[in-house]
C-alpha atoms as a printed R data frame, in Angstrom:
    type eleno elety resid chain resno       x       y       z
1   ATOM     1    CA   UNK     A     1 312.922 123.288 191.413
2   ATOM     2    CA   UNK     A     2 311.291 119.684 192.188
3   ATOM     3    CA   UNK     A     3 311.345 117.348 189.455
4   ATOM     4    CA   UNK     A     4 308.948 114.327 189.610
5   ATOM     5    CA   UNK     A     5 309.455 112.082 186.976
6   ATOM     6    CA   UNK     A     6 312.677 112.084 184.447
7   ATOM     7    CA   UNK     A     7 312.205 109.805 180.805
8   ATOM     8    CA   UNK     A     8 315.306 109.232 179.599
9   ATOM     9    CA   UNK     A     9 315.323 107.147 175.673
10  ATOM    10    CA   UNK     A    10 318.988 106.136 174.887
11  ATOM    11    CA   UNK     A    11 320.616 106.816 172.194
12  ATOM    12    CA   UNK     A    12 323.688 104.772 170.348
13  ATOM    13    CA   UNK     A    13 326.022 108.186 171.805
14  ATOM    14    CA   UNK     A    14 324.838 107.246 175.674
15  ATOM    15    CA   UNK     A    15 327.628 105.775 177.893
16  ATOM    16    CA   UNK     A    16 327.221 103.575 180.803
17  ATOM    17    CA   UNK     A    17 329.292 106.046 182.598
18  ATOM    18    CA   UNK     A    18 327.052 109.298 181.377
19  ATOM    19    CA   UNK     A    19 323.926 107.374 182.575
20  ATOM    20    CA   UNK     A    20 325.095 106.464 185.973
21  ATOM    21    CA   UNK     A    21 326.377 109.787 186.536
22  ATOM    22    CA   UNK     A    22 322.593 110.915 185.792
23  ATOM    23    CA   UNK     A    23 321.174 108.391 187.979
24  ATOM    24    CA   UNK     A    24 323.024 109.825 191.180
25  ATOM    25    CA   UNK     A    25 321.890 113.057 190.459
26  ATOM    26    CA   UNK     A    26 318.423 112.687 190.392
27  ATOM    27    CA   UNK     A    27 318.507 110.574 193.067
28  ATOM    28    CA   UNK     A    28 320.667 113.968 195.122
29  ATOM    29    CA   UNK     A    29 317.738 116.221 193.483
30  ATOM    30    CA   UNK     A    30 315.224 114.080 194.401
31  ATOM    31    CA   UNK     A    31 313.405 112.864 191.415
32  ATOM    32    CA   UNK     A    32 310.540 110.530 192.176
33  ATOM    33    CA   UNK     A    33 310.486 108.451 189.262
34  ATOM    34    CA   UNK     A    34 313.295 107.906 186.542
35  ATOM    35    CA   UNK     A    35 313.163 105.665 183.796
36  ATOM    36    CA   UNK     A    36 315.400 104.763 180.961
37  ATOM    37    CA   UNK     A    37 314.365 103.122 177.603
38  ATOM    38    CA   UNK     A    38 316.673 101.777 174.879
39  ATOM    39    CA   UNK     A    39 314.781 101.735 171.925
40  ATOM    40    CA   UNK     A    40 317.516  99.376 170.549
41  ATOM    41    CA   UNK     A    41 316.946  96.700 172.596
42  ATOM    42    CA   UNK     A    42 313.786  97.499 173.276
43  ATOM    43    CA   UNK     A    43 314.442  96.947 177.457
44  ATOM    44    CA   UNK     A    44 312.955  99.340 180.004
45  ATOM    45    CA   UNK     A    45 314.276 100.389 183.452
46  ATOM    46    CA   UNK     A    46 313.462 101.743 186.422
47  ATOM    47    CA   UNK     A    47 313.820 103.684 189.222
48  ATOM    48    CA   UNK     A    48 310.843 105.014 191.962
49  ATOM    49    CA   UNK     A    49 311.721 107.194 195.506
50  ATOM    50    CA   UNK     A    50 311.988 105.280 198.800
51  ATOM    51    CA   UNK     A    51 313.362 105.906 201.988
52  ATOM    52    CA   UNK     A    52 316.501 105.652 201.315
53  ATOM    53    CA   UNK     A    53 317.236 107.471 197.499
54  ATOM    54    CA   UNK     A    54 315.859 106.096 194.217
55  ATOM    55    CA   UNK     A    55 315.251 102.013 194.508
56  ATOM    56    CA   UNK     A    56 315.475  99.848 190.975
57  ATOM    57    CA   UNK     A    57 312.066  98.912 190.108
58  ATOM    58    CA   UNK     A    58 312.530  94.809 189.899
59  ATOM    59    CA   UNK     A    59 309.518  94.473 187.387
60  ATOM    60    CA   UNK     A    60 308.490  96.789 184.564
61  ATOM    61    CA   UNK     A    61 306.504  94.618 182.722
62  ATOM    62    CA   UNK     A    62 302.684  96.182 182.784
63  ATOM    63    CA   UNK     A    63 304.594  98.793 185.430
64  ATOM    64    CA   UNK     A    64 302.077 101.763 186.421
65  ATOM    65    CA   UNK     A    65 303.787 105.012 187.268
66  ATOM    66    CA   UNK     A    66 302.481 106.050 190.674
67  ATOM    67    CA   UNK     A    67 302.584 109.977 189.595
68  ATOM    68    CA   UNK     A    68 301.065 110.279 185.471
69  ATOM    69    CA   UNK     A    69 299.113 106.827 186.419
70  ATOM    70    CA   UNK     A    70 300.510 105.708 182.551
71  ATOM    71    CA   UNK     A    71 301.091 101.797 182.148
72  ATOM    72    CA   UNK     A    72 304.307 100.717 180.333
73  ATOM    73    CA   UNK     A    73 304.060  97.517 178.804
74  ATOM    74    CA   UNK     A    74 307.411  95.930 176.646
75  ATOM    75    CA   UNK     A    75 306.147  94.230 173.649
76  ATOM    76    CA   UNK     A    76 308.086  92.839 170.298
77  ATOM    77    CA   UNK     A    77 307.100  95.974 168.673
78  ATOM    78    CA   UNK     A    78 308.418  98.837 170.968
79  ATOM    79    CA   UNK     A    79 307.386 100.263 174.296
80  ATOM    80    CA   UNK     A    80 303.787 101.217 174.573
81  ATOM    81    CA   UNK     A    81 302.328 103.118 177.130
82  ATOM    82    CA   UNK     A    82 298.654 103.454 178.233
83  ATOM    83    CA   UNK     A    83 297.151 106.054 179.699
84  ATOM    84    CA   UNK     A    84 294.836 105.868 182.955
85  ATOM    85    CA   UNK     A    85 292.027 105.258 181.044
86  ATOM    86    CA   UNK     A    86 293.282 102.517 179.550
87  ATOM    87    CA   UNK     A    87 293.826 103.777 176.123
88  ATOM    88    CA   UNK     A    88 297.449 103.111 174.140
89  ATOM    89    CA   UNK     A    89 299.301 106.639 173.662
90  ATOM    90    CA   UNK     A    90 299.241 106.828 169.716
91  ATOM    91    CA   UNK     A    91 302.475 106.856 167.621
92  ATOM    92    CA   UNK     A    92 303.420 109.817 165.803
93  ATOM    93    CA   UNK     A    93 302.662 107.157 162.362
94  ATOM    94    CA   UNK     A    94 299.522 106.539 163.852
95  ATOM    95    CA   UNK     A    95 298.213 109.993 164.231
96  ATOM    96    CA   UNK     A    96 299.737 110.906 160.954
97  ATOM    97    CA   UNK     A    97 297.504 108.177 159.693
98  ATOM    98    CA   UNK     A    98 294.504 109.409 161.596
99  ATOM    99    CA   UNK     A    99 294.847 112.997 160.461
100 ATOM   100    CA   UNK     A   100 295.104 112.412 156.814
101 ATOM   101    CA   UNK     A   101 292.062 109.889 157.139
102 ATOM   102    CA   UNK     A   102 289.968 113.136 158.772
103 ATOM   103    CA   UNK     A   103 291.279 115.183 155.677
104 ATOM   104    CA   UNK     A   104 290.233 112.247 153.285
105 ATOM   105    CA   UNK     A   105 287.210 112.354 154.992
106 ATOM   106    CA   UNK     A   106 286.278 115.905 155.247
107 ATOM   107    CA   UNK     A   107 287.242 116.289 151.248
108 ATOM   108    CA   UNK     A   108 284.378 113.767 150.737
109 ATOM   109    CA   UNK     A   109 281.983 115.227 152.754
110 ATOM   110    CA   UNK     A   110 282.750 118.514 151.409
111 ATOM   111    CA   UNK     A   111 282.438 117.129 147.725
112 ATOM   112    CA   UNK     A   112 278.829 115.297 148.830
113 ATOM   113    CA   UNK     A   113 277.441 118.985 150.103
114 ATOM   114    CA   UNK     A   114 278.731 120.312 147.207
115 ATOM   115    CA   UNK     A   115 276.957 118.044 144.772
116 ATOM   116    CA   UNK     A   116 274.063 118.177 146.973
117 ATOM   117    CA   UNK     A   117 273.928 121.796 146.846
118 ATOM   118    CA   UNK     A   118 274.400 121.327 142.918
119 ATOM   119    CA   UNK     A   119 271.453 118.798 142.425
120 ATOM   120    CA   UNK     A   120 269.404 121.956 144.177
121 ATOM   121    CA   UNK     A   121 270.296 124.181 142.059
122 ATOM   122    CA   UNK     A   122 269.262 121.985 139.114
123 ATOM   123    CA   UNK     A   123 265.925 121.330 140.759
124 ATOM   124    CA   UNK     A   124 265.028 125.111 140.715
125 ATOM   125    CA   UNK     A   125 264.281 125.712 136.872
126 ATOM   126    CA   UNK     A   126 262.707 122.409 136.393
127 ATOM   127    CA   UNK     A   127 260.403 122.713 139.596
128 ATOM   128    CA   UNK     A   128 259.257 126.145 138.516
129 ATOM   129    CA   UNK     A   129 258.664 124.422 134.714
130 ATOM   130    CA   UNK     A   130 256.281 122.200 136.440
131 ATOM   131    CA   UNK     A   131 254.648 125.672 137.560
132 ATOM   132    CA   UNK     A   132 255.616 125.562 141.295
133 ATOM   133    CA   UNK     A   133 255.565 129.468 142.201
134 ATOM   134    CA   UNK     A   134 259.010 130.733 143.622
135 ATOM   135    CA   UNK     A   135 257.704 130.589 147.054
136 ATOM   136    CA   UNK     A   136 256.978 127.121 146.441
137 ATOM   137    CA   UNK     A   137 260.146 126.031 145.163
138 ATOM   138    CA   UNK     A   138 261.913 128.074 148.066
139 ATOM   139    CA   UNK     A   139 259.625 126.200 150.808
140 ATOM   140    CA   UNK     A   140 260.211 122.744 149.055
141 ATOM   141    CA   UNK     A   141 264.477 122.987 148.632
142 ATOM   142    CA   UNK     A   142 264.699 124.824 152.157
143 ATOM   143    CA   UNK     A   143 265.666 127.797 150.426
144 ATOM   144    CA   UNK     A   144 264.585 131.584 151.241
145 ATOM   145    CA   UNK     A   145 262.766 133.364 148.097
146 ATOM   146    CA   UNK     A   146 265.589 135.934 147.497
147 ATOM   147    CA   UNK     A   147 267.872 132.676 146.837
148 ATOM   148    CA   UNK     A   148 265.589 130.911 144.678
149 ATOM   149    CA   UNK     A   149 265.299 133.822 142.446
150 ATOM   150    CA   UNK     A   150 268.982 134.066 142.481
151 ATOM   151    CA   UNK     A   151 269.794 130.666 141.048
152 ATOM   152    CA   UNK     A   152 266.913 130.818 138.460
């Protein structure tokens, strides 16, 4: 089995020892790309396939990776990565924030159709007061006959 790229995120249990023991074996299995992120210092490494085994990449700052095409840029705030289209990979607060602003937002919509569909249905009787004939009132609110004469 060939595996291309290896993302490894540290943890406070990781030894220096464990990690370079990983680092020579994906450089034996061939790995392509291998990088390593410490969330704790917030640093970044890494590692891409030349001639001769897995070579350090020197700079990682605004680093693209040659196979996913992503963009790693360090900042105060964490690691962000981009994707090839230039876009910022969202954090998992981020979409949580996103999804409960669609829910917010369907709710509303679904309470403006509903009020909408209420403020029909309050139009019927007093249209058909005025002496608008069922077909009328049915043509005016968009409504077939059979429903018209249901709501009134």
């Amino acid at each position: 089995m060939l595996i291309s790229l290896v993302f490894e995120i540290l943890s406070p249990s990781n030894t220096q020892v464990e990690m370079d023991k990983k680092l020579l074996f994906y450089d034996r299995y061939g790995v392509e790309e291998y990088y390593i992120y410490d969330p704790d210092s917030n640093s970044l490494q890494g590692w891409l396939r030349g001639e001769d085994g897995l070579d350090v990449i020197p700079q990682m700052e605004d680093w693209v990776s040659p196979r996913l095409k992503i963009r790693f840029v360090p900042s105060p705030e964490g690691l962000q990565l981009y994707r090839p289209d230039g876009e910022h990979f969202l954090s998992y607060s981020e979409i949580s924030q996103r999804l409960e602003q669609e829910r917010q937002r369907a709710e509303q919509e679904h309470q403006r159709a509903e009020q909408a569909e209420q403020v029909r249905r309050n139009a019927i009787p007093q249209l058909l007061q005025m002496g608008l004939s069922i077909e009328q009132v049915a043509q005016a609110l968009s409504l077939s006959v059979e429903e018209v004469q249901r709501m009134s």
